[in-house]
N, C-alpha and C positions, 0 to 999 in steps of 0.2 A: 878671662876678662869679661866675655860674655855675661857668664854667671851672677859676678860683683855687681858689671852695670843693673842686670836684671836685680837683683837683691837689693839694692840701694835706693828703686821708683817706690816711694811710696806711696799705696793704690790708695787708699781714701782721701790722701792731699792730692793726689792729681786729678781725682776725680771732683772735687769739690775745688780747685782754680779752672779745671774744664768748663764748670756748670758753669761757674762764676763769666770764666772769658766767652762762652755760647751766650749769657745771656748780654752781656755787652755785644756781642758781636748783632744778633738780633735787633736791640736797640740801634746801634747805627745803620742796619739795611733797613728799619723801618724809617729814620732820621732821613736818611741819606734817597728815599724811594722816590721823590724827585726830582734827583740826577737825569735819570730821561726817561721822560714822561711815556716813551710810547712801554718803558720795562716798569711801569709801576705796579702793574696786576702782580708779574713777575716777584717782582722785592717781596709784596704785602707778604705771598704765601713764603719766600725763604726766609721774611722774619719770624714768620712762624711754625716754620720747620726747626730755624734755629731754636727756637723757644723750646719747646717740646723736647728738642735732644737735648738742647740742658738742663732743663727739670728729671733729664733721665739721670744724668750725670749726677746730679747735686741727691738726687734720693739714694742713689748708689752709693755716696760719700757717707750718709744716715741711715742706710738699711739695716743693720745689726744693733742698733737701739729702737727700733720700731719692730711694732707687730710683722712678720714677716712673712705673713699672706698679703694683706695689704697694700705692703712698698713694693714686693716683687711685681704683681700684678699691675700695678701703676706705673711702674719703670716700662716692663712690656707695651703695657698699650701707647705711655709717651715717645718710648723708640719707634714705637710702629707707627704712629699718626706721623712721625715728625719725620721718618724716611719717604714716607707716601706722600705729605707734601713737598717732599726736595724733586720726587719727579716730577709733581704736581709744578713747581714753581722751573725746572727747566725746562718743562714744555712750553711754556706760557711764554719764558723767554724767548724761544726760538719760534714765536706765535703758532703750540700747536697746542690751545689750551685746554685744560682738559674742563669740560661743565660741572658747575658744580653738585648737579642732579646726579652725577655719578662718582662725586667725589665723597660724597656724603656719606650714600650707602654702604659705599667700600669701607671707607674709616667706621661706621658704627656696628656692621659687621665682623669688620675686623676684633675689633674693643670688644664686643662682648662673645664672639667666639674664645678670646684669648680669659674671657672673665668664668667662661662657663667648661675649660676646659680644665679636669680633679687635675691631670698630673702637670707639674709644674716642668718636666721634660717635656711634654708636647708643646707646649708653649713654649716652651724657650726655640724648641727648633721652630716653631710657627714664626717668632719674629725672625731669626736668622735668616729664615727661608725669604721672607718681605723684602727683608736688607740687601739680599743679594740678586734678587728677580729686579725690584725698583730701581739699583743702585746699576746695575748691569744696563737696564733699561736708557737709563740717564745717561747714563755713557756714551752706549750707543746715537742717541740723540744731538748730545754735543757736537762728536766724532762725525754727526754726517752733514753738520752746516760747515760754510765756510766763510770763515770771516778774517781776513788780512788783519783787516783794521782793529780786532780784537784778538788778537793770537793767545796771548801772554793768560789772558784771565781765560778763553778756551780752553788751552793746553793743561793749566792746574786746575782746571773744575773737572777735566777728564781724567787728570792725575787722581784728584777726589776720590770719584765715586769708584774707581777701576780697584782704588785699595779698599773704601768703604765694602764694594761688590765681594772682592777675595774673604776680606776679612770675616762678611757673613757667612761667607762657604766654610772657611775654616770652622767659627764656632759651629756651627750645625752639622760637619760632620765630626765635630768632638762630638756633640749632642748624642748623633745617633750612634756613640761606641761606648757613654756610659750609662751607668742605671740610674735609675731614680733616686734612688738612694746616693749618689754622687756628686747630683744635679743640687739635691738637696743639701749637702755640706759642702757647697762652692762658697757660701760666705762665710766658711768658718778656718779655711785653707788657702794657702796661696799657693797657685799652678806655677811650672816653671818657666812658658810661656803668656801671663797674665802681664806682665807688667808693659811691654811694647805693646801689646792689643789697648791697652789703658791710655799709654799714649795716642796712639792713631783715633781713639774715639775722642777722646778729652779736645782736641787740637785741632778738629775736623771743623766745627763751625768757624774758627778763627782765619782760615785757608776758605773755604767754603765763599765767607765774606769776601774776601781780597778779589778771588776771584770774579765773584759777581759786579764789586767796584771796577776790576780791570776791563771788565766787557763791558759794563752799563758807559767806562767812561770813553771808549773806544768805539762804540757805536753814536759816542754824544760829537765828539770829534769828528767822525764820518757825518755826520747829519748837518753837521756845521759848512764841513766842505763841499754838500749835497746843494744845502742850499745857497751858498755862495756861488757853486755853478752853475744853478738851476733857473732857470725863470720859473715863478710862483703862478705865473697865467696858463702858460703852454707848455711848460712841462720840456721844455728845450734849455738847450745850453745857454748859458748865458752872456751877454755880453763884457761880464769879466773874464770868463772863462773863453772866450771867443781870443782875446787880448792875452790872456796868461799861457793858452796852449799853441793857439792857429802860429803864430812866430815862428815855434821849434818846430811845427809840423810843418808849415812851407818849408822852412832852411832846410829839413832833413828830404822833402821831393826835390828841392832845386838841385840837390849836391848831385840828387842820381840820377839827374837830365827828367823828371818826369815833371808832366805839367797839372797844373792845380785850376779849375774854372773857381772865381770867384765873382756868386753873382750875388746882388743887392737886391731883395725884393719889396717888391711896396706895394700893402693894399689898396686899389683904387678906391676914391672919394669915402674914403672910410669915413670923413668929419662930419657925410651927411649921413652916414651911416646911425654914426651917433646920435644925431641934430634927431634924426625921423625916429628911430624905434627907442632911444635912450642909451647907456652907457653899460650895463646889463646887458643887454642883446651884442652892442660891440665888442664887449669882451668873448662871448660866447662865438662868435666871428672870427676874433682872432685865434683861440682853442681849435674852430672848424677848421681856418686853414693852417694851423699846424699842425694838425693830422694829413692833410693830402699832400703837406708838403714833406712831411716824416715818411710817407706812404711811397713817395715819388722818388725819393733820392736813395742813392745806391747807400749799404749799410758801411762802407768803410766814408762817406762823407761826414763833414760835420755841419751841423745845422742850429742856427743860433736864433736866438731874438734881439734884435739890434738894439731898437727900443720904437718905443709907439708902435704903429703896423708895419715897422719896418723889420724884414729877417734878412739874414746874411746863409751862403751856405758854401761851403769849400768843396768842390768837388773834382776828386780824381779822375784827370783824362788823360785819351792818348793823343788828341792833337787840340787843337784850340775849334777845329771844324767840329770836333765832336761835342766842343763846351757849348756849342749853339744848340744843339742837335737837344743836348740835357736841358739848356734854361728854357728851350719852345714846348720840349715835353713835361713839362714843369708847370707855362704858364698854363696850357690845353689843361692839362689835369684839374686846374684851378676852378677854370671857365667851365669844364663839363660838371661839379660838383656845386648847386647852387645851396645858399643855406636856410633848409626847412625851418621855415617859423610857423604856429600857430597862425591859421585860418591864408598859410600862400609860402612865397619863398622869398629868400633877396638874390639876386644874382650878385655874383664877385667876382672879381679880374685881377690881376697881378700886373703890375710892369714891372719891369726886368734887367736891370743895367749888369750889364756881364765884360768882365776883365779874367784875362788869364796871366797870374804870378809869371814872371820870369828870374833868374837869380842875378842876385842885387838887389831889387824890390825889397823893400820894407811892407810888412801887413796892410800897414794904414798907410803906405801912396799907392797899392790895389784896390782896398778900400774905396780910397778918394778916388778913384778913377771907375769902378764903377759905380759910387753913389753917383757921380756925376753923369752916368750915361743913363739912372732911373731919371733924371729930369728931362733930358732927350726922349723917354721913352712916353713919357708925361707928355711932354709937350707936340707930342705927334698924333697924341688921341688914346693913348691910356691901353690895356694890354695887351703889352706889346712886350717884344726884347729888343735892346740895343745892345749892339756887341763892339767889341773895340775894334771891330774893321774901317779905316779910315773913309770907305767908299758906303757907307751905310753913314755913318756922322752928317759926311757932305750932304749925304739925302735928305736928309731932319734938318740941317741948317736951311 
């Protein structure tokens, strides 16, 4: 059964709809390059990996009606340019790119080592050898990011090159068991293992593509949800995201008896902040104290930007005496970090309205409960903490 299948692929039509679907395939990653913006280095060079392997395909389909120093030689160096930039082009993706000052050399190196080399056996293991050091290399590469959010187009780009990898080891050490004279009546003979190998090359850009659509659109999805959670100022969680996760994350401490400090922070007189140095500097203000306040809080807390100079931050305690203990070490940190401007500083302060969840509580009447004690904290003379102990209220009233 083997045998029939093998007997029945025939090599110059598969080889000439290979070229043909490589170079569509190329045409849509160059189309399609930006999909996301931050892979388009990425795409440019696997459209033109693609490109190159299917000029190799499509001469392969027309080598026995052309001069056959010529096609061979051109096939060689378009396999080899076009393998060297697939590692070329997964480096880049996984941003480890490689310059083009060394990309250069290698390729024109390569190309006329393979032009200047009589027997046409050394060359061929010269490319095999490329196929499976680059193709190995890429694999490698893949295999050591990790990306959830692009599994599917990872997993078959590794699939890729891991057959690409074998497949050149195999030709190359055919290479080195026959002669020259062998090497030389390959286009004139069909091997009894040639026609799977035909397939695997033919059908390799068409896979190739998919792949790279599967990751370019899985890293465009994760950026979606990046910046939907993200605040674009401070680089903190966001206030949807504050609303879409803080809920499950209280519910699941209330069930287990643990308690959650939720405190409200608010930059003092920030408005004159803006008024005196402009809106530029406020912003750089608000970036300064979401660093000492990301600085400050334990790493299993969450830390949001509410909006305007206001932040929110949920943090894990073992009693409500210790959520004071957190928002006083909070505001101090604030106070001892004044913000360096050209030719002096600004000093900054936080007030602090601090509630602790209990279950039953909903997000937002915690919230409301300590937005409402940063206006107590306001109105006592600015930073400062107020906490939800009944006998500190009465003080400020």
């Amino acid at each position: 059964m083997w045998e029939s299948f093998v007997a029945s692929i025939d090599v110059r039509t598969t080889y000439l709809i290979g070229g043909l679907v490589g170079w569509v395939a190329a045409a849509a990653v160059f189309i399609l390059r930006n999909l996301h913006r931050p892979s388009h280095s990425a795409a440019g060079k696997l459209a033109w990996s693609l490109a190159f392997c299917a000029t190799t395909l499509l001469l392969a389909s027309v080598r026995t009606s052309m001069p056959g120093f010529l096609v061979t030689r051109t096939m060689l160096i378009t396999a080899g340019i076009g393998t060297i930039l697939l590692l070329a082009a997964v480096r880049a993706l996984y941003d480890r790119p490689t310059p083009m000052g060394v990309q250069a050399p290698v390729i024109g190196l390569f190309a006329l080592t393979v032009l200047q080399l009589p027997d046409p056996r050394h060359a061929l293991i010269l490319v095999f050898a490329v196929q499976l050091i680059t193709n190995a290399a890429g694999a490698l590469v893949v295999a050591g990011e990790e990306e959830p959010h692009a599994r599917a187009g990872r997993i078959g780009l590794i699939a890729v090159m891991v057959v690409l990898a074998l497949a050149g080891g195999f030709r190359m050490i055919d290479m080195l068991r026959m002669s020259t004279a062998e090497v030389e009546a390959l286009a004139n003979r069909t091997e009894p293992n040639r026609g799977p190998l035909v397939l695997v090359y033919s059908f390799t850009s068409l896979v190739v593509m998919l792949a790279y659509i599967g990751i370019a659109y899985g890293r465009l999805l994760a950026d979606v949800r990046h910046l939907a959670s993200t605040d674009e100022l401070t680089g903190l969680a966001s206030r949807r995201y504050l609303f879409g996760h803080g809920e499950p994350w209280l519910t699941a401490r209330g069930r287990a008896a643990h308690f959650t400090a939720l405190m409200m922070i608010d930059v003092d007189r920030f408005k004159s902040i803006n008024d005196r140095f402009g809106h530029e500097v406020g912003d750089r203000v608000l970036r300064h104290v979401a660093g000492i306040l990301r600085d400050a809080m334990r790493s299993d807390s969450v830390l949001a930007r509410y909006g305007g100079e206001e932040f929110c931050a949920m943090v894990p305690v073992s009693d409500p005496h210790e959520a004071e203990t957190v928002a006083e070490r909070v505001r101090a940190a604030v106070q001892a970090r004044p913000f360096v401007l050209a030719g002096g500083s600004i000093d900054v302060t936080v007030s602090i309205g601090l509630a602790c969840h209990r279950p039953g509580l909903t997000l937002r009447e915690v919230l409301r409960t300590a937005d409402s004690r940063v206006y107590f904290a306001k109105a006592a003379g600015r930073n400062r903490v107020v906490s939800e102990y009944p006998i500190l209220e009465e003080a400020i009233v």
